[in-house]
N, CA, C and O atoms as a Maestro MAE file, in Angstrom:
{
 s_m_m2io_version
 :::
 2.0.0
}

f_m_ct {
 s_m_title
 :::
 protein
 m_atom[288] {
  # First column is atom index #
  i_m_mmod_type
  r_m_x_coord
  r_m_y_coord
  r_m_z_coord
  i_m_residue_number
  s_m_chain_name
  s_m_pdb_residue_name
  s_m_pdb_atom_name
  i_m_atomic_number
  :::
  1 25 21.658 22.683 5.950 1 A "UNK " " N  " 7
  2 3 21.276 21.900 4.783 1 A "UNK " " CA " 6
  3 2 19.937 22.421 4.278 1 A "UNK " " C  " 6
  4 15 18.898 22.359 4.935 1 A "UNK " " O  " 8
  5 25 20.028 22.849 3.269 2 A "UNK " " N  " 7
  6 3 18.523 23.452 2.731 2 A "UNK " " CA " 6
  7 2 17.749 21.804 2.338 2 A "UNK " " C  " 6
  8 15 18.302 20.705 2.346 2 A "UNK " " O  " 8
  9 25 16.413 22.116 2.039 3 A "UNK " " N  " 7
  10 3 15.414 21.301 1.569 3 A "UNK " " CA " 6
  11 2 16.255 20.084 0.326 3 A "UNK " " C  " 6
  12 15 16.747 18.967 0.481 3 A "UNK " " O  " 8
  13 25 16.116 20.847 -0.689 4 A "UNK " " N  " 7
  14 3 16.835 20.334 -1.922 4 A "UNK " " CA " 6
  15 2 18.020 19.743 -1.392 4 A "UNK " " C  " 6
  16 15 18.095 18.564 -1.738 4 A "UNK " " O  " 8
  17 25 18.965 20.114 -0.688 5 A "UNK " " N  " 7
  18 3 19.796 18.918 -0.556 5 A "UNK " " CA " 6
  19 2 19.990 17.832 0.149 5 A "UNK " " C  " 6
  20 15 20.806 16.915 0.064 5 A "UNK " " O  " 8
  21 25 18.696 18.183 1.205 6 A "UNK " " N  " 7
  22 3 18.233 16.928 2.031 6 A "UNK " " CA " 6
  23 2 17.483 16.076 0.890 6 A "UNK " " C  " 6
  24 15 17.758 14.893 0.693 6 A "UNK " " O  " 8
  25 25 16.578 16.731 0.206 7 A "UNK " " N  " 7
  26 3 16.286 15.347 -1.132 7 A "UNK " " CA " 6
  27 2 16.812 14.705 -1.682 7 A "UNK " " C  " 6
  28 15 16.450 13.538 -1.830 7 A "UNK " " O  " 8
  29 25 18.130 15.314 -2.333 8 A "UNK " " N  " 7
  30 3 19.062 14.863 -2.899 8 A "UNK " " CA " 6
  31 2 19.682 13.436 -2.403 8 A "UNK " " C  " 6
  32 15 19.811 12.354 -2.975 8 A "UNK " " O  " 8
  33 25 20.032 13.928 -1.007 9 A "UNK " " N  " 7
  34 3 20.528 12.696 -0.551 9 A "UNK " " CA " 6
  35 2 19.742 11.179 0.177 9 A "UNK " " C  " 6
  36 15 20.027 10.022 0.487 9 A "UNK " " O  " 8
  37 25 18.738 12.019 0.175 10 A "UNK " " N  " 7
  38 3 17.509 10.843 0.483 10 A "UNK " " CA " 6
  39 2 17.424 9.990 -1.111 10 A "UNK " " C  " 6
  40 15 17.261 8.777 -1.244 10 A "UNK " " O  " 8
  41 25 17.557 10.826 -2.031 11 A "UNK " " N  " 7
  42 3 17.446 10.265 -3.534 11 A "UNK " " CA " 6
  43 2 18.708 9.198 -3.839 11 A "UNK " " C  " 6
  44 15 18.787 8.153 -4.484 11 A "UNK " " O  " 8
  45 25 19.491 9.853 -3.185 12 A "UNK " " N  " 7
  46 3 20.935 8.638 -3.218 12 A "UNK " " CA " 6
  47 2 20.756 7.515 -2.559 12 A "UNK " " C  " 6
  48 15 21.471 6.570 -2.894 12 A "UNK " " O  " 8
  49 25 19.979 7.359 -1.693 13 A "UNK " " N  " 7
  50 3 19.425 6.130 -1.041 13 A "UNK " " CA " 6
  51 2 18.216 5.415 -1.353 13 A "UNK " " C  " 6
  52 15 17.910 4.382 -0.757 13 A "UNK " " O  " 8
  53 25 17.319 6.074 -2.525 14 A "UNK " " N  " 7
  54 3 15.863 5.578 -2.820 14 A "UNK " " CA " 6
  55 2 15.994 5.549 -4.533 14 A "UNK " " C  " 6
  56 15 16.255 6.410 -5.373 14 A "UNK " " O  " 8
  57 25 15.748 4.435 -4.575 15 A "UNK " " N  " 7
  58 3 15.537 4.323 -6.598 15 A "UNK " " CA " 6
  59 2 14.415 4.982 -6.613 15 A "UNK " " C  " 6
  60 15 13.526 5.035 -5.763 15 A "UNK " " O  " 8
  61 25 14.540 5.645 -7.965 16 A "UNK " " N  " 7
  62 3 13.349 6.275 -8.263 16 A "UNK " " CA " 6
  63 2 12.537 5.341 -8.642 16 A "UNK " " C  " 6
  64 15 13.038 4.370 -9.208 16 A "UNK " " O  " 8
  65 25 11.236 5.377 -8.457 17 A "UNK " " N  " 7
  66 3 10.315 4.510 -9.041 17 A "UNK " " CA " 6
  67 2 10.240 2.732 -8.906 17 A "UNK " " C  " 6
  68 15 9.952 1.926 -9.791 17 A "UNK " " O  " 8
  69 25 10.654 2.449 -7.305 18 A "UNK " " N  " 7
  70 3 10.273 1.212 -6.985 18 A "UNK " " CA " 6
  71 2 10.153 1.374 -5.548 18 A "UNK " " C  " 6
  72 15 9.900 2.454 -5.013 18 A "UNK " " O  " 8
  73 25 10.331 0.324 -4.960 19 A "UNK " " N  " 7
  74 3 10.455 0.229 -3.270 19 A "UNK " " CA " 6
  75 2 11.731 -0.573 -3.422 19 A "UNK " " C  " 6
  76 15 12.080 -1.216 -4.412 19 A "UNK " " O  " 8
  77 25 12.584 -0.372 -1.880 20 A "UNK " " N  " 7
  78 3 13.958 -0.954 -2.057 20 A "UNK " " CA " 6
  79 2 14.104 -2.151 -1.722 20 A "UNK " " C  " 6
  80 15 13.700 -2.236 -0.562 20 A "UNK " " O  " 8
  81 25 14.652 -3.680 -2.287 21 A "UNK " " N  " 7
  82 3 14.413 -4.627 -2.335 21 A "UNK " " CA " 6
  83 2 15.694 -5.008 -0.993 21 A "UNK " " C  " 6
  84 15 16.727 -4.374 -0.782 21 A "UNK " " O  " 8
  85 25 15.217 -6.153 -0.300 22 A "UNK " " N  " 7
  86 3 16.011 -6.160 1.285 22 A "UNK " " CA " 6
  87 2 17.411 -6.051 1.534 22 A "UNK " " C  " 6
  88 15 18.002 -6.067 2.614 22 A "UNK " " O  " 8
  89 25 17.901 -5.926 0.249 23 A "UNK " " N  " 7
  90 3 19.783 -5.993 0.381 23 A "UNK " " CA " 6
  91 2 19.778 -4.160 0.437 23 A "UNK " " C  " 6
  92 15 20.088 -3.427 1.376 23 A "UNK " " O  " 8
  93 25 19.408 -3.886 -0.640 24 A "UNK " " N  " 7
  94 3 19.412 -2.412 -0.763 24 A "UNK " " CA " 6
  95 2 18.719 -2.003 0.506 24 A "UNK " " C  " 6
  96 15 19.014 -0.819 0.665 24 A "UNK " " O  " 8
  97 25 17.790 -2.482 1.681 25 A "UNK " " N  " 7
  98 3 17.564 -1.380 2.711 25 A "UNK " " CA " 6
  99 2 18.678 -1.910 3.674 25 A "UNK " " C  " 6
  100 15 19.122 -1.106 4.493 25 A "UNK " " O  " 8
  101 25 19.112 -3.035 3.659 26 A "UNK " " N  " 7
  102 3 20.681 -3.028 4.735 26 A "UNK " " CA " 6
  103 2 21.248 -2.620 4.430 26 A "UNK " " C  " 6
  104 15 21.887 -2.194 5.392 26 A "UNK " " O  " 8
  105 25 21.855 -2.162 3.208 27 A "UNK " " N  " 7
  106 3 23.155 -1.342 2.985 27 A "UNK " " CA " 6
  107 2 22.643 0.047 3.338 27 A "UNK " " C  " 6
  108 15 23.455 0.770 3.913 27 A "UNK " " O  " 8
  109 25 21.354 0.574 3.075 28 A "UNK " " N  " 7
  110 3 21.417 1.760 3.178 28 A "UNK " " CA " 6
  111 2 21.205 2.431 5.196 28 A "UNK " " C  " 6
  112 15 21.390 3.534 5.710 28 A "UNK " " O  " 8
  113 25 20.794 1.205 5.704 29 A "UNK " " N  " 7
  114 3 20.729 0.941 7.050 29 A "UNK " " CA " 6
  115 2 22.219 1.341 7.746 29 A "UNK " " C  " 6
  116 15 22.608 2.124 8.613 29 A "UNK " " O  " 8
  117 25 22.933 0.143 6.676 30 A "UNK " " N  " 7
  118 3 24.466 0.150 6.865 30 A "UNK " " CA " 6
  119 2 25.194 0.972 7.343 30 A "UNK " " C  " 6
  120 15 25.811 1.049 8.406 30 A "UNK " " O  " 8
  121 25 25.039 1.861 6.112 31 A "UNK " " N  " 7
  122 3 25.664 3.438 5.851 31 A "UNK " " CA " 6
  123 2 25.458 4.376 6.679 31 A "UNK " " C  " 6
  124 15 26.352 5.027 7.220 31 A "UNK " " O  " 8
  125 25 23.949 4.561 6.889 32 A "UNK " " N  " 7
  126 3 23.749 5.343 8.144 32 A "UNK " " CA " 6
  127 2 24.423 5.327 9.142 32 A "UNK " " C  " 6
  128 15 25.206 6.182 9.556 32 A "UNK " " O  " 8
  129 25 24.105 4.221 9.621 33 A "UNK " " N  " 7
  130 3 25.035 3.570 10.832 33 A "UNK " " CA " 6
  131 2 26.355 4.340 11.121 33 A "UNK " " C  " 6
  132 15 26.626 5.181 11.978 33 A "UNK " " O  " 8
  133 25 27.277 3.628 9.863 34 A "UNK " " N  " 7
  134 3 28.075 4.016 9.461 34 A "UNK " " CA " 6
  135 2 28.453 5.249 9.756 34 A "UNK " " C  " 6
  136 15 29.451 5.533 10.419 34 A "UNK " " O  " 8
  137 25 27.482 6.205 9.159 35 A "UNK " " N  " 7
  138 3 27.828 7.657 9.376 35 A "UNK " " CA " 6
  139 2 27.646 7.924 10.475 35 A "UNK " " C  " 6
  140 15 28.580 8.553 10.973 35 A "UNK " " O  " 8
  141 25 26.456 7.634 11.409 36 A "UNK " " N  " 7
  142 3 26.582 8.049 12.870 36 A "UNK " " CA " 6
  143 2 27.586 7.293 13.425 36 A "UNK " " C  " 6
  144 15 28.384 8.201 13.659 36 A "UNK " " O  " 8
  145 25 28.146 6.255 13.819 37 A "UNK " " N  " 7
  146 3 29.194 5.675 14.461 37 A "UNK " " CA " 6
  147 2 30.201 6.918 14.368 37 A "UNK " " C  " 6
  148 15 30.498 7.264 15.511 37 A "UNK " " O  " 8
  149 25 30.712 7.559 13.575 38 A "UNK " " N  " 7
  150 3 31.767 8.415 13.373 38 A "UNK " " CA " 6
  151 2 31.403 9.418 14.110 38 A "UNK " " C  " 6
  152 15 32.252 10.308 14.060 38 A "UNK " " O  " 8
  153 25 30.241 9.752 14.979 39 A "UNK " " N  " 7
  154 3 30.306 10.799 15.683 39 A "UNK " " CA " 6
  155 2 30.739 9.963 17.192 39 A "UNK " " C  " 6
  156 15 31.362 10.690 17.966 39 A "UNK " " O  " 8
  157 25 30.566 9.001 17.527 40 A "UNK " " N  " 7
  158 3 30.184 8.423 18.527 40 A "UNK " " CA " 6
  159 2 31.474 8.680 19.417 40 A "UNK " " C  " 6
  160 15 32.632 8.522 19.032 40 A "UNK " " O  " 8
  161 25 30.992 9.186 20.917 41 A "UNK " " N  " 7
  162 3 31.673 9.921 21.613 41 A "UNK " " CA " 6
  163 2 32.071 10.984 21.905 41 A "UNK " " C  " 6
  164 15 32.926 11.282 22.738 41 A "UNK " " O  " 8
  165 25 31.215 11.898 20.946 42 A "UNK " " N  " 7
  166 3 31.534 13.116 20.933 42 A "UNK " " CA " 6
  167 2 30.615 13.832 21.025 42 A "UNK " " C  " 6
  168 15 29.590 13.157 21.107 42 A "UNK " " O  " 8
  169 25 30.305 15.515 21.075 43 A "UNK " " N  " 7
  170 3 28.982 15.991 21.785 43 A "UNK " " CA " 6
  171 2 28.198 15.942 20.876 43 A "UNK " " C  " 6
  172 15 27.032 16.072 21.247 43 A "UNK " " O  " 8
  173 25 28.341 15.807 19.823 44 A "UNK " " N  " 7
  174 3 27.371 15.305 18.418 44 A "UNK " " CA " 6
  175 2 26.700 14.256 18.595 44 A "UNK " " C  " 6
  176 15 25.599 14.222 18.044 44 A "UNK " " O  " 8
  177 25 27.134 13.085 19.400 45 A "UNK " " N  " 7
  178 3 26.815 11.845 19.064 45 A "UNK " " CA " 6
  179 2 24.927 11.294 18.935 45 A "UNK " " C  " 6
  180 15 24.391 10.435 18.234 45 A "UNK " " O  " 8
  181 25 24.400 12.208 19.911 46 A "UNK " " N  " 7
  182 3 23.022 12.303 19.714 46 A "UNK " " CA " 6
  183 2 22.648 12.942 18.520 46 A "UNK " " C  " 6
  184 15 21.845 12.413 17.751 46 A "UNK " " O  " 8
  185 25 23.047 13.788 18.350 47 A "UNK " " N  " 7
  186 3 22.524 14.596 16.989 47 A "UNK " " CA " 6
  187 2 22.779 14.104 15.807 47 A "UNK " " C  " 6
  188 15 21.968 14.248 14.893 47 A "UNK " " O  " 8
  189 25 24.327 13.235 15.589 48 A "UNK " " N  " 7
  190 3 24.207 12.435 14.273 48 A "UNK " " CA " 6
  191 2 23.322 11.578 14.440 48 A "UNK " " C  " 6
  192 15 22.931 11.308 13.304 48 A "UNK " " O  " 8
  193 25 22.634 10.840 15.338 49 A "UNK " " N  " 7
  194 3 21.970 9.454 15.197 49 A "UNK " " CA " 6
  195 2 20.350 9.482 15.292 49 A "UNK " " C  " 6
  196 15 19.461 8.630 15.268 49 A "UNK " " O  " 8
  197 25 20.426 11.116 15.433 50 A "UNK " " N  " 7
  198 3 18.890 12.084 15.007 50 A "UNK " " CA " 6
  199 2 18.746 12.235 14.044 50 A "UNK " " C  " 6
  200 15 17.604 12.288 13.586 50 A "UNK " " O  " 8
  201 25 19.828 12.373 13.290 51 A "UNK " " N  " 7
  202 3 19.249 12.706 12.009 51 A "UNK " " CA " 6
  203 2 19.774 12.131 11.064 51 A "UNK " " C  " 6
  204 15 19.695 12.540 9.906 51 A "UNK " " O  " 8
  205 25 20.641 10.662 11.571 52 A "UNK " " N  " 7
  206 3 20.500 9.476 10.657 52 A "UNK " " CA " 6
  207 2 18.751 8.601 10.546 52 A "UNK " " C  " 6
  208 15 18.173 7.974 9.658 52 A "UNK " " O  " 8
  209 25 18.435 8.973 11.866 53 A "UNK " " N  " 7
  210 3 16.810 8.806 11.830 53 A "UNK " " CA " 6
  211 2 15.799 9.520 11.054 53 A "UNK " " C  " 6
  212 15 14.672 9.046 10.911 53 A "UNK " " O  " 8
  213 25 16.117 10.545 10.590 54 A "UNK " " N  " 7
  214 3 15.017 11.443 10.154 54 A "UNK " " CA " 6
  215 2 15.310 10.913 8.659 54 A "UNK " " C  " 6
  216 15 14.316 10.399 8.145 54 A "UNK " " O  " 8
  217 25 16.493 10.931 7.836 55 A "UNK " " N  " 7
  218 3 16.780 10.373 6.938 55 A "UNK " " CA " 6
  219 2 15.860 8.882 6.579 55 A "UNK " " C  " 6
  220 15 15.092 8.534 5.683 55 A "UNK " " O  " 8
  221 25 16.394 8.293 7.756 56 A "UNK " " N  " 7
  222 3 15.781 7.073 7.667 56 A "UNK " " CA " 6
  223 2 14.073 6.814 7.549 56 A "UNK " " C  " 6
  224 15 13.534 6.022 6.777 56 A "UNK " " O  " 8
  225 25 13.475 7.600 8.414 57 A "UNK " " N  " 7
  226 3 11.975 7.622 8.272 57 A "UNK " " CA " 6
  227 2 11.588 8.464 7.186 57 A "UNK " " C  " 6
  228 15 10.382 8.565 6.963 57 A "UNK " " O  " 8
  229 25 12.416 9.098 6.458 58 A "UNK " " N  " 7
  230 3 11.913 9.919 4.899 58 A "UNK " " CA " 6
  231 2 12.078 8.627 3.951 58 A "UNK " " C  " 6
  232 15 11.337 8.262 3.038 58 A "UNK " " O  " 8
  233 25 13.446 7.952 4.504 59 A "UNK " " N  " 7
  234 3 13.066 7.240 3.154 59 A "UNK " " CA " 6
  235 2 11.788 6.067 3.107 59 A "UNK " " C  " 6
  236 15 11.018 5.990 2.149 59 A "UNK " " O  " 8
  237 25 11.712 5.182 4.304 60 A "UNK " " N  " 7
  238 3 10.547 4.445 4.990 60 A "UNK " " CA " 6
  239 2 9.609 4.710 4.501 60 A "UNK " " C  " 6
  240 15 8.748 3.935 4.085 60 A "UNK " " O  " 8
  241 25 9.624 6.281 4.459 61 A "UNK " " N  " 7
  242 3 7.919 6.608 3.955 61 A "UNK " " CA " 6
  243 2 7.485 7.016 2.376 61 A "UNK " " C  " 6
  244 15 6.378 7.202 1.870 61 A "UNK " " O  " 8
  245 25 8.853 7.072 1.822 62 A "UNK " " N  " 7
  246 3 8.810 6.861 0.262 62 A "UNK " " CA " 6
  247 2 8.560 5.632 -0.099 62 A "UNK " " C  " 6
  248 15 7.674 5.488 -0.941 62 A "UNK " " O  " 8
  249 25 9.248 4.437 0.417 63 A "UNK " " N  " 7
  250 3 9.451 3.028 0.481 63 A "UNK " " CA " 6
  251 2 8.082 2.571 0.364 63 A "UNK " " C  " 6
  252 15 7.655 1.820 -0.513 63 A "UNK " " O  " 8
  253 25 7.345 3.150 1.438 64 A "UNK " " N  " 7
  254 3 5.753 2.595 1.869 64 A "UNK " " CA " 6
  255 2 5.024 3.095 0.817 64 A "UNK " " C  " 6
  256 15 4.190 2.282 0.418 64 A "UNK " " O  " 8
  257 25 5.042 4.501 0.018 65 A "UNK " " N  " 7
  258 3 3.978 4.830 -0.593 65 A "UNK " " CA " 6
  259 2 4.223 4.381 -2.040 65 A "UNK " " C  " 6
  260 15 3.589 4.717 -3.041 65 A "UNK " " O  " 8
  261 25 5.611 3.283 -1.914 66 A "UNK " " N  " 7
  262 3 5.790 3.423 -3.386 66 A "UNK " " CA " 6
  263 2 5.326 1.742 -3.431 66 A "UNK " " C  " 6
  264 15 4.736 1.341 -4.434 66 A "UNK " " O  " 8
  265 25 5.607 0.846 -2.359 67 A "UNK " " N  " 7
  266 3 4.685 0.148 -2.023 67 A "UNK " " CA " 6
  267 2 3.021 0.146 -2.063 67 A "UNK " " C  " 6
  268 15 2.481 -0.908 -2.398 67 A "UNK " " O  " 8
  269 25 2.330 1.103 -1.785 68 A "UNK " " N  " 7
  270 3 1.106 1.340 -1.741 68 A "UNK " " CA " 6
  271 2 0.355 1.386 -3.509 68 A "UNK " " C  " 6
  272 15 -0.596 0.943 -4.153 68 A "UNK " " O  " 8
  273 25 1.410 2.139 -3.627 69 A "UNK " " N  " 7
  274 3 1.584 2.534 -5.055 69 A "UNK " " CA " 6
  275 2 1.267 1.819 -6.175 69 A "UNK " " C  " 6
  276 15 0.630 2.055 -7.202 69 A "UNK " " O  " 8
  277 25 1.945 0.769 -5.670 70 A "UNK " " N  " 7
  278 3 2.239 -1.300 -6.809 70 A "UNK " " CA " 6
  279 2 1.391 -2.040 -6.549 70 A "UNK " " C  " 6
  280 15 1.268 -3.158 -7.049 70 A "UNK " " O  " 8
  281 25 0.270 -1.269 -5.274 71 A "UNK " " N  " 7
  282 3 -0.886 -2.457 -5.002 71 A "UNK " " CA " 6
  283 2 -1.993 -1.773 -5.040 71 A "UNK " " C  " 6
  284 15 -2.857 -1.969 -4.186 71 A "UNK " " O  " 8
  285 25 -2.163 -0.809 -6.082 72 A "UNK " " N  " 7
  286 3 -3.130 0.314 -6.413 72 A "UNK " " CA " 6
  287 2 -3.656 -0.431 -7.852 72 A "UNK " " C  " 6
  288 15 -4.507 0.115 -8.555 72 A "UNK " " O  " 8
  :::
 }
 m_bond[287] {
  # First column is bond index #
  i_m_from
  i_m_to
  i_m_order
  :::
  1 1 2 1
  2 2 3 1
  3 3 4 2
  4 3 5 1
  5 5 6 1
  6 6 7 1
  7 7 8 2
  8 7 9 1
  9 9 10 1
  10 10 11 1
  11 11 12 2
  12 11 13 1
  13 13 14 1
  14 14 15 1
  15 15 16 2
  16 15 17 1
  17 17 18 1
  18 18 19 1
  19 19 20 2
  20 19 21 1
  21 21 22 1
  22 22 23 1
  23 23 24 2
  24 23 25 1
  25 25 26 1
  26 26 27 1
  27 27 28 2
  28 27 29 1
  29 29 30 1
  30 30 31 1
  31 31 32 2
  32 31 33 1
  33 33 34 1
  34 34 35 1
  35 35 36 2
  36 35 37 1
  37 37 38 1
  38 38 39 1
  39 39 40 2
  40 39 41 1
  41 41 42 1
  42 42 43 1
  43 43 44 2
  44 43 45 1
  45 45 46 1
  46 46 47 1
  47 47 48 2
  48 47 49 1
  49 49 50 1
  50 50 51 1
  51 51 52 2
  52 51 53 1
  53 53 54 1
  54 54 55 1
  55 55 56 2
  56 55 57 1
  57 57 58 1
  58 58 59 1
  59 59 60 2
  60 59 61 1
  61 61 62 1
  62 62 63 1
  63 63 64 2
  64 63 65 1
  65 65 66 1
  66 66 67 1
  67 67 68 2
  68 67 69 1
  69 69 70 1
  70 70 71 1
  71 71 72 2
  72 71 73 1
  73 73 74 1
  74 74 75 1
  75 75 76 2
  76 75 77 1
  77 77 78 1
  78 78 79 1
  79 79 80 2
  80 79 81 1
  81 81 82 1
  82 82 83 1
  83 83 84 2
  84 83 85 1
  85 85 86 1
  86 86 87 1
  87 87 88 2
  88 87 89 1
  89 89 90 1
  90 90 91 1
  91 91 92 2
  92 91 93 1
  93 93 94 1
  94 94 95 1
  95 95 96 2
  96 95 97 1
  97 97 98 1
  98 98 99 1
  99 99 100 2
  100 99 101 1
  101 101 102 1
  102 102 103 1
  103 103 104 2
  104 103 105 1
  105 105 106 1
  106 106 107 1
  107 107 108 2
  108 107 109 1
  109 109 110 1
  110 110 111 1
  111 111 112 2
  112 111 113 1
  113 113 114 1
  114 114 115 1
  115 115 116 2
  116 115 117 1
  117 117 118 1
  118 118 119 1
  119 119 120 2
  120 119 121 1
  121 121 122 1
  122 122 123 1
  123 123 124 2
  124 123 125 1
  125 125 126 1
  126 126 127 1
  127 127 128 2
  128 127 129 1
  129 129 130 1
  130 130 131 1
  131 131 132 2
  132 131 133 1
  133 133 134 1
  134 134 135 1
  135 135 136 2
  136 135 137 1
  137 137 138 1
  138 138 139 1
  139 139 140 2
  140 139 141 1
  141 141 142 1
  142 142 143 1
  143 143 144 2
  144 143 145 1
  145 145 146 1
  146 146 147 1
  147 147 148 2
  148 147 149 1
  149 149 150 1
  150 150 151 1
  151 151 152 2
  152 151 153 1
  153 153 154 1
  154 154 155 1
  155 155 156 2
  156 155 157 1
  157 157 158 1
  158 158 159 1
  159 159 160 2
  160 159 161 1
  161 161 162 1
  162 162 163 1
  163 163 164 2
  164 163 165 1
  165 165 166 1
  166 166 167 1
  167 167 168 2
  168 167 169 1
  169 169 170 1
  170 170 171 1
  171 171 172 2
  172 171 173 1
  173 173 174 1
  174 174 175 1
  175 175 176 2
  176 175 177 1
  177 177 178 1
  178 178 179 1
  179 179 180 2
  180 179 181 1
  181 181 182 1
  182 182 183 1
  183 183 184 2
  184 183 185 1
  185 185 186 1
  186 186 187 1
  187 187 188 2
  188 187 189 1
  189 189 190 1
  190 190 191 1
  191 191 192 2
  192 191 193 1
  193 193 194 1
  194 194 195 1
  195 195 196 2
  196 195 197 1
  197 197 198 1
  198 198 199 1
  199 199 200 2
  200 199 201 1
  201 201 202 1
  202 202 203 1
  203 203 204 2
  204 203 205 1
  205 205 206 1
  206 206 207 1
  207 207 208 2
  208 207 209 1
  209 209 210 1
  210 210 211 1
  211 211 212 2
  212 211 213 1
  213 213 214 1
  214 214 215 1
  215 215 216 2
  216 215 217 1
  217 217 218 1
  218 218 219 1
  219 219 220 2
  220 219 221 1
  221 221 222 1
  222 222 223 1
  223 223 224 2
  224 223 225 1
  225 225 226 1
  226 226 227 1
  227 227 228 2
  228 227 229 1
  229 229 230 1
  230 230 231 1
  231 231 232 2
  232 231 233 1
  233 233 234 1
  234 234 235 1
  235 235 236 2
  236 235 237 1
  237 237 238 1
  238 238 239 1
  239 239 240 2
  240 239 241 1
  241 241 242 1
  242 242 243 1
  243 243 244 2
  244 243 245 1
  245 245 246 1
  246 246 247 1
  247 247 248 2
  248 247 249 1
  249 249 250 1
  250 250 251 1
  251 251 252 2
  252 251 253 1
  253 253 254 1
  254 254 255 1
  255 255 256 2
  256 255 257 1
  257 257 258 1
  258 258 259 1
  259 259 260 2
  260 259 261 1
  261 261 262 1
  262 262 263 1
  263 263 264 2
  264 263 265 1
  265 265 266 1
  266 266 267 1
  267 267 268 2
  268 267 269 1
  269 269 270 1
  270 270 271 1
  271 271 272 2
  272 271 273 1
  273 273 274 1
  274 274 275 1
  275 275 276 2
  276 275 277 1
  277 277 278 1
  278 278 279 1
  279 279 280 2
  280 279 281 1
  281 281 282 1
  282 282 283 1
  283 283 284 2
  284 283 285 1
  285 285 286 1
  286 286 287 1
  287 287 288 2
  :::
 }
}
């Protein structure tokens, strides 16, 4: 996965230009999930749920600065 399309899909999970309001971070919690469960049991199963995490703390930290952002 190059750069750009790891953004991309972090962008499918983050509105541009707000922080995500609590329904929108469970679903996107959801999904993850979601996607790692489908490895589960298999020699992947650590590695999808690595990098349903890394996903997850990119978006966290968009979330936070866009937070930071609204109280600037």
């Amino acid at each position: 996965m190059t750069i750009q399309q790891r953004h991309t899909e972090v962008n499918k999970y983050f509105p541009p230009g707000r922080a995500l309001n609590d329904e929108e971070w469970e679903k996107c919690i959801s999904d993850f999930r979601k996607s790692a469960d489908q490895w589960k049991g298999t020699n992947l199963e650590r590695f999808a749920g690595d990098v349903s995490m890394a996903f997850l703390d990119d978006i966290e930290r968009v979330h936070k600065a866009w937070i930071r952002r609204g109280n600037d």
